[in-house]
N, CA, C and O atoms as a GROMACS GRO file, in nm:
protein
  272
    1UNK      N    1   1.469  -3.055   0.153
    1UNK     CA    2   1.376  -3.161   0.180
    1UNK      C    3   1.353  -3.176   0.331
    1UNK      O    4   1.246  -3.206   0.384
    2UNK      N    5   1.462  -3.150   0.389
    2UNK     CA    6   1.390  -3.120   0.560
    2UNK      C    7   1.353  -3.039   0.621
    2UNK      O    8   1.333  -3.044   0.742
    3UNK      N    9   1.332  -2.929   0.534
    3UNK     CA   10   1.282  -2.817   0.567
    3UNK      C   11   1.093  -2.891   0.576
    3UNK      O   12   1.002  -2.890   0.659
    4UNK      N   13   1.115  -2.947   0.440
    4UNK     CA   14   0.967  -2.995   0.408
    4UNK      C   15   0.865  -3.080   0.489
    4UNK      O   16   0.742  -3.082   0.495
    5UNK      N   17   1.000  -3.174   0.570
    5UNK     CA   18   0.968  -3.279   0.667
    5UNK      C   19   0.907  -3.195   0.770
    5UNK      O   20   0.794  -3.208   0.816
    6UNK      N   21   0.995  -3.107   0.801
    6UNK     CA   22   0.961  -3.053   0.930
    6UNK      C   23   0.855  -2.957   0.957
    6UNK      O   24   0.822  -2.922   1.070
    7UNK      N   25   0.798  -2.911   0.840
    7UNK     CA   26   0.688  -2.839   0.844
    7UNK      C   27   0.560  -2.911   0.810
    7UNK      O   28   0.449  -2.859   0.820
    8UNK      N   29   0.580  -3.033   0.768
    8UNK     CA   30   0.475  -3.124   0.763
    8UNK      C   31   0.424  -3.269   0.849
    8UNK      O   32   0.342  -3.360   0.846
    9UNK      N   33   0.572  -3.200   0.947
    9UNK     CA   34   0.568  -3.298   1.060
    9UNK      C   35   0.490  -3.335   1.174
    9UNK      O   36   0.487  -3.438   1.241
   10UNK      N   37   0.394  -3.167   1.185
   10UNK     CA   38   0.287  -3.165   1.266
   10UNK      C   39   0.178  -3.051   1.229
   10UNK      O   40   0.220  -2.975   1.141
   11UNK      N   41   0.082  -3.029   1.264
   11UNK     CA   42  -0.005  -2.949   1.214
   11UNK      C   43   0.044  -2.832   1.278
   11UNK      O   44   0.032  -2.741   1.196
   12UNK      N   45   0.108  -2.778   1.414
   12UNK     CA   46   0.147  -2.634   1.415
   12UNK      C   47   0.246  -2.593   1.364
   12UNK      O   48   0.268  -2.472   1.374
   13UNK      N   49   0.351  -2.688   1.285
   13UNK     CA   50   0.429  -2.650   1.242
   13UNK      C   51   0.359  -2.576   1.126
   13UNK      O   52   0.388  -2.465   1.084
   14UNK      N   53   0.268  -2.652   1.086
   14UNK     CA   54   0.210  -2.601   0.878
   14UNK      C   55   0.170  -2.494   0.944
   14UNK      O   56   0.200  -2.382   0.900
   15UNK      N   57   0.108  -2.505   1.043
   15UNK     CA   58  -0.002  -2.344   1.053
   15UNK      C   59   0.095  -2.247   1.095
   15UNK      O   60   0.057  -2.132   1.073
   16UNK      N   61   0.207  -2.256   1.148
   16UNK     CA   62   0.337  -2.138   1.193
   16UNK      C   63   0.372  -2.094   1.063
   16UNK      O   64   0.370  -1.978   1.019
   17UNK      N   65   0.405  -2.201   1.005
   17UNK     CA   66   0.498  -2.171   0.846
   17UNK      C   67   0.396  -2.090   0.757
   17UNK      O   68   0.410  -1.984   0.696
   18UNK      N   69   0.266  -2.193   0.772
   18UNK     CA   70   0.173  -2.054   0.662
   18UNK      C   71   0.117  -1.948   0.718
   18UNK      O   72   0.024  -1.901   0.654
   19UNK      N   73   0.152  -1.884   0.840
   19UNK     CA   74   0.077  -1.798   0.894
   19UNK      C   75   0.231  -1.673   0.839
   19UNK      O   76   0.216  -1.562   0.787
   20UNK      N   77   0.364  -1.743   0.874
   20UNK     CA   78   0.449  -1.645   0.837
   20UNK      C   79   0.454  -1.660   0.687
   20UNK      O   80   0.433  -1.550   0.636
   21UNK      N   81   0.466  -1.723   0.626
   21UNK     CA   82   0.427  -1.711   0.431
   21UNK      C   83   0.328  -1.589   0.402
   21UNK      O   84   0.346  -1.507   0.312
   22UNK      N   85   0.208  -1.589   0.502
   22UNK     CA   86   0.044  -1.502   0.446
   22UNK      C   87   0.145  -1.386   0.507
   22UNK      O   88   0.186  -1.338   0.401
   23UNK      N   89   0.210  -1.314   0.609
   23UNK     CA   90   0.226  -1.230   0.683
   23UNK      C   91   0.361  -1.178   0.569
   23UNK      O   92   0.348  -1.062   0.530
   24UNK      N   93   0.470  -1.243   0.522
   24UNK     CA   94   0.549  -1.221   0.445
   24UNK      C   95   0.477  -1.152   0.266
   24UNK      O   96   0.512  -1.048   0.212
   25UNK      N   97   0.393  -1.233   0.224
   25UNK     CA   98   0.346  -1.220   0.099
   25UNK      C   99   0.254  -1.108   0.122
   25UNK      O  100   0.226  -1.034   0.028
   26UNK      N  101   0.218  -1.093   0.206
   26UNK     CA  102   0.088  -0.936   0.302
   26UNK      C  103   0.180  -0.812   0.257
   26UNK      O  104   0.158  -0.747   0.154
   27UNK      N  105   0.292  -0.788   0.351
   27UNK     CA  106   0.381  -0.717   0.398
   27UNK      C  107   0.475  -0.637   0.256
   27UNK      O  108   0.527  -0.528   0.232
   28UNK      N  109   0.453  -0.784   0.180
   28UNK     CA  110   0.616  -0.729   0.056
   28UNK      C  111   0.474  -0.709  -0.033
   28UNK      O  112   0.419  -0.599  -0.026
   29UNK      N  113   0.416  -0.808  -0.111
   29UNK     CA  114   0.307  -0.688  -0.152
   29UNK      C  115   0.248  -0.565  -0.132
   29UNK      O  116   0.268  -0.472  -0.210
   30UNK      N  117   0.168  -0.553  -0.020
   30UNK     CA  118   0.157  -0.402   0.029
   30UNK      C  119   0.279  -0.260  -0.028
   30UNK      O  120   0.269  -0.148  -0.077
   31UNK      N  121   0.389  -0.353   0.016
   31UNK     CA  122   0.489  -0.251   0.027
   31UNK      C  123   0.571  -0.197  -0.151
   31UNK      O  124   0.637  -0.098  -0.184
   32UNK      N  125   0.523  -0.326  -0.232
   32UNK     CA  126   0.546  -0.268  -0.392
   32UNK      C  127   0.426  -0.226  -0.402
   32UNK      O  128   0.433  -0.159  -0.505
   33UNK      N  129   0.318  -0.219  -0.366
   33UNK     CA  130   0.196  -0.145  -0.440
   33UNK      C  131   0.182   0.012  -0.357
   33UNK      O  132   0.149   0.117  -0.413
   34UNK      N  133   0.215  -0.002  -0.225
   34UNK     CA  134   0.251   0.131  -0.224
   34UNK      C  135   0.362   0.240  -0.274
   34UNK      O  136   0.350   0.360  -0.297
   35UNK      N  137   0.494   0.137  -0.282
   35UNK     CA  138   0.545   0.257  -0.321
   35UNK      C  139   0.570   0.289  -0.486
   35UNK      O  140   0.656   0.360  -0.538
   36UNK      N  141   0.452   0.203  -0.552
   36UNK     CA  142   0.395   0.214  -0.665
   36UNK      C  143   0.321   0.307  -0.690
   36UNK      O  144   0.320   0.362  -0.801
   37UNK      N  145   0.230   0.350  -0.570
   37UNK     CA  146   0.086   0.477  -0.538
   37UNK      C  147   0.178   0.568  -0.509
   37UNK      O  148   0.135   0.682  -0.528
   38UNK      N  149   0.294   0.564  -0.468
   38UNK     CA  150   0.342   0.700  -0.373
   38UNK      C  151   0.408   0.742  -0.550
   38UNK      O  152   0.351   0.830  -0.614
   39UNK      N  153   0.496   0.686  -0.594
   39UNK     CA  154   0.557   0.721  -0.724
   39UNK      C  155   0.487   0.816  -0.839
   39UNK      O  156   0.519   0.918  -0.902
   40UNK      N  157   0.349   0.708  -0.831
   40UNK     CA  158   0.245   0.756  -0.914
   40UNK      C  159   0.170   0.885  -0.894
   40UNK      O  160   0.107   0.940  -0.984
   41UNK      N  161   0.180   0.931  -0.768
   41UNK     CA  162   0.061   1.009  -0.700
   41UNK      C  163   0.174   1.168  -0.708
   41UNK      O  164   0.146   1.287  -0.726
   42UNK      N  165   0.273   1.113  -0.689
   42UNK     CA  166   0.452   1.200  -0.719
   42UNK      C  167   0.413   1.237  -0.829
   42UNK      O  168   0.369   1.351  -0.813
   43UNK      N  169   0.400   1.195  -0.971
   43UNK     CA  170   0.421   1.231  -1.101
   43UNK      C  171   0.315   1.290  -1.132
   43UNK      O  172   0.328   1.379  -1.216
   44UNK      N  173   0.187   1.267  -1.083
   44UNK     CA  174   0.079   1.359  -1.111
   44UNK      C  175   0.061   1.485  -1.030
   44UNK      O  176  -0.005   1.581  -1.069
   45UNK      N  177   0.114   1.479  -0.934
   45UNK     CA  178   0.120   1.597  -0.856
   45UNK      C  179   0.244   1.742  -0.941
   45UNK      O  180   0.249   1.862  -0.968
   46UNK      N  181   0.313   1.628  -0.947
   46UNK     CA  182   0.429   1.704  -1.026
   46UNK      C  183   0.390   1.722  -1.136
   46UNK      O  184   0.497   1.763  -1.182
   47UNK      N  185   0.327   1.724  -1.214
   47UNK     CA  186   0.258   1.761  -1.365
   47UNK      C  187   0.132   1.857  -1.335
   47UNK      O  188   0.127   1.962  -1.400
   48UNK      N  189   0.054   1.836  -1.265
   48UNK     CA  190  -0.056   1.878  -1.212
   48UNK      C  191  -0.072   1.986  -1.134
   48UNK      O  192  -0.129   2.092  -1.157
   49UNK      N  193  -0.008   1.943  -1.029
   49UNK     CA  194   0.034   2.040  -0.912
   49UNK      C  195  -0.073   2.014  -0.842
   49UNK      O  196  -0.166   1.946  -0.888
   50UNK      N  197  -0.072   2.083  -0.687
   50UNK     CA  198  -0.161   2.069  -0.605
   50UNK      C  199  -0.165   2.146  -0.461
   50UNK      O  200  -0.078   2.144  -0.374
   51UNK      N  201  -0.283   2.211  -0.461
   51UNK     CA  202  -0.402   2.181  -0.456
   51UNK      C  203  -0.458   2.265  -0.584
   51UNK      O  204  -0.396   2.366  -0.618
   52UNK      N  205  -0.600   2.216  -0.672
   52UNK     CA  206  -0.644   2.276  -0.752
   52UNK      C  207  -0.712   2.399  -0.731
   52UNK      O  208  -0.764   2.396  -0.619
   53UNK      N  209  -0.731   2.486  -0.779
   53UNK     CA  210  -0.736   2.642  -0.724
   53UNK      C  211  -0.897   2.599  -0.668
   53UNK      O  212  -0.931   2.665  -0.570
   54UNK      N  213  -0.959   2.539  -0.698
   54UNK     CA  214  -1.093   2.502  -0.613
   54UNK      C  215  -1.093   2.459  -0.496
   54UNK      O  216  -1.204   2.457  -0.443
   55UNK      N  217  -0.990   2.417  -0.425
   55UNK     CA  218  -0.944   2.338  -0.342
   55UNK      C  219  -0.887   2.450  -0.212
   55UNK      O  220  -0.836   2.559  -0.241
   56UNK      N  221  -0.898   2.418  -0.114
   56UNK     CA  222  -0.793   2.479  -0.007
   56UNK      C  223  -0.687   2.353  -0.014
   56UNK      O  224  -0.677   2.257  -0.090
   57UNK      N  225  -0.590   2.415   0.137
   57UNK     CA  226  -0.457   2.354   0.150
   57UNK      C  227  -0.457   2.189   0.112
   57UNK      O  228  -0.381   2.145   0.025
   58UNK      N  229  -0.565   2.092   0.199
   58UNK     CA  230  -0.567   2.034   0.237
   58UNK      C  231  -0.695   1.950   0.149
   58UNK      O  232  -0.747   1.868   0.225
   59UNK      N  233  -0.738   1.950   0.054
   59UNK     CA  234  -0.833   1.938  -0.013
   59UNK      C  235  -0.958   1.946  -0.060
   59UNK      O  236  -1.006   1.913  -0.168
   60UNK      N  237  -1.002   1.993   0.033
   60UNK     CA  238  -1.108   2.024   0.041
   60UNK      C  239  -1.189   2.143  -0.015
   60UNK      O  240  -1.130   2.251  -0.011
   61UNK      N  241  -1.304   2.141  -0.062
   61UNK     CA  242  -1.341   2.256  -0.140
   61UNK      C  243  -1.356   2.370  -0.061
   61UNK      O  244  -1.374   2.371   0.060
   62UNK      N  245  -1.347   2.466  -0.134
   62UNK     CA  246  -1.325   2.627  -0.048
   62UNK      C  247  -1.440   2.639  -0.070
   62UNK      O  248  -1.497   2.582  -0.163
   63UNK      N  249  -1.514   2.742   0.038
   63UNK     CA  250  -1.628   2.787   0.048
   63UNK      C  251  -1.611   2.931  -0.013
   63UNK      O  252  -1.717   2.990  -0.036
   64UNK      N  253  -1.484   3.003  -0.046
   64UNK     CA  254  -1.549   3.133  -0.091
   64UNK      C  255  -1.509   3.137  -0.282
   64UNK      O  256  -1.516   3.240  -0.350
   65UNK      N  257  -1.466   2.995  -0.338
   65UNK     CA  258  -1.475   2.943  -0.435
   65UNK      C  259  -1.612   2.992  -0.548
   65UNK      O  260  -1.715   2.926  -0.545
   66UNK      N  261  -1.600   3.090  -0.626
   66UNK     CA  262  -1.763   3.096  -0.718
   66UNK      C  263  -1.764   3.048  -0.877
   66UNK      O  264  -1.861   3.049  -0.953
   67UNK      N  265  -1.624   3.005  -0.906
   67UNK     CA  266  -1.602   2.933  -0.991
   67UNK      C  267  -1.546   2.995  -1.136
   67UNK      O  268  -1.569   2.947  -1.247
   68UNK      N  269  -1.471   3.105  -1.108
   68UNK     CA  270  -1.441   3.204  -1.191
   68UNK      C  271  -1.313   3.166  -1.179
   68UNK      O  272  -1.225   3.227  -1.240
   0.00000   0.00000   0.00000
């Protein structure tokens, strides 16, 4: 409860406290949804493999590619 006082005790306090709340909830989100993409992007690669023979190293389509 004095945590509560004290962040409602003045207006820079609220705007400190919710600026680190948005920067905390930013940060740890980001960081489960990426290493949600990295996991995901892992298992299809690993099933898949990569690059697709249409593809050079790096993704991009090959130019001497004729589709055979």
């Amino acid at each position: 409860m004095k945590a509560l006082e004290f962040i409602l005790s003045s207006f820079w306090h609220w705007a400190g406290f919710m600026a680190i709340l948005a920067l905390t909830l930013y940060f740890g989100c980001n960081t489960i949804l990426q290493l949600g993409n990295r996991i995901l992007r892992h298992s299809t690669l690993k099933k898949i493999g990569y690059p697709p023979i249409h593809c050079d190293g790096d993704g991009d389509c090959r130019e001497d590619y004729d589709g055979d």
